[in-house]
N, C-alpha and C positions, 0 to 999 in steps of 0.2 A: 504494500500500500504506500503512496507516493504522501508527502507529508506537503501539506501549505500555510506559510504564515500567512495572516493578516494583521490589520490594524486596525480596531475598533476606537470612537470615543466611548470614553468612560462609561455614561450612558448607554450606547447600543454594547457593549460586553455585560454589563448588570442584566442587562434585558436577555442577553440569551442565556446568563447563567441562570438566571430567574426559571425562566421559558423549558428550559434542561431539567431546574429539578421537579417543576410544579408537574411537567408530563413524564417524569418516570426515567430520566433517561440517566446514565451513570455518569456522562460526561458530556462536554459540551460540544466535543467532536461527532457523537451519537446525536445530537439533537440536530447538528448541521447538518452531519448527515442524511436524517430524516427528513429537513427543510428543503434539499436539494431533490432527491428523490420523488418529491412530492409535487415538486414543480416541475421536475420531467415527465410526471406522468401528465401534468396538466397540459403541459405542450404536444407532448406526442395523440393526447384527447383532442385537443384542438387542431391538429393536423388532418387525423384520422376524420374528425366532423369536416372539415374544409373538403376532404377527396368526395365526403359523401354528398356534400354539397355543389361539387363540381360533378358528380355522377348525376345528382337530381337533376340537374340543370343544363346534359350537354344535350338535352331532347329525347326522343321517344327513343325505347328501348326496343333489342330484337331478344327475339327467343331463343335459347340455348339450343343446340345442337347435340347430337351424341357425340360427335367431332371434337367440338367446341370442348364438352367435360372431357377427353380423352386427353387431347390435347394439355388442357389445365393440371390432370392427372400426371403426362409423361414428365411436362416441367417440373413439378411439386417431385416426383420419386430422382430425376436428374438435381438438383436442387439438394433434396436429402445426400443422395452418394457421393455429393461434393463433400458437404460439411465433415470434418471431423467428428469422432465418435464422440458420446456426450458423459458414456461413461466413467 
């Protein structure tokens, strides 16, 4: 794990050591931790609604094909035996 300093005023350091113990967390690096995580899930949710809203939006939809899932299927198994084992 890669280590980062910062620089907080006085102020903003009380507030997350505050913030740290009042939710349970053992350190103040856990609570950051937890702050950052939580905004990437927010971003990646706001991402994720954006495509659905560029899907709703590029016009009427076609019907899948048996082709079409086939297809989606050979990338997705091609895709998997790329990736390293997860093991």
């Amino acid at each position: 794990m890669a280590t980062m300093n910062i620089s907080l005023p006085d102020e903003m350091k009380a507030f997350v050591e505050d913030q740290a113990a009042r939710e349970g967390f053992g350190t103040t690096s856990e609570y950051l931790r937890s702050v950052i995580r939580e905004v990437q899930k927010r971003q990646a949710r706001q991402a994720f609604e954006a495509k659905l809203r560029e899907g709703v939006e590029s016009g009427p939809s076609e019907p899948m094909t048996r082709e079409d899932w086939e297809e989606i299927e050979r990338e997705g198994l091609a895709r998997l035996a790329r990736e390293p084992s997860r093991r």
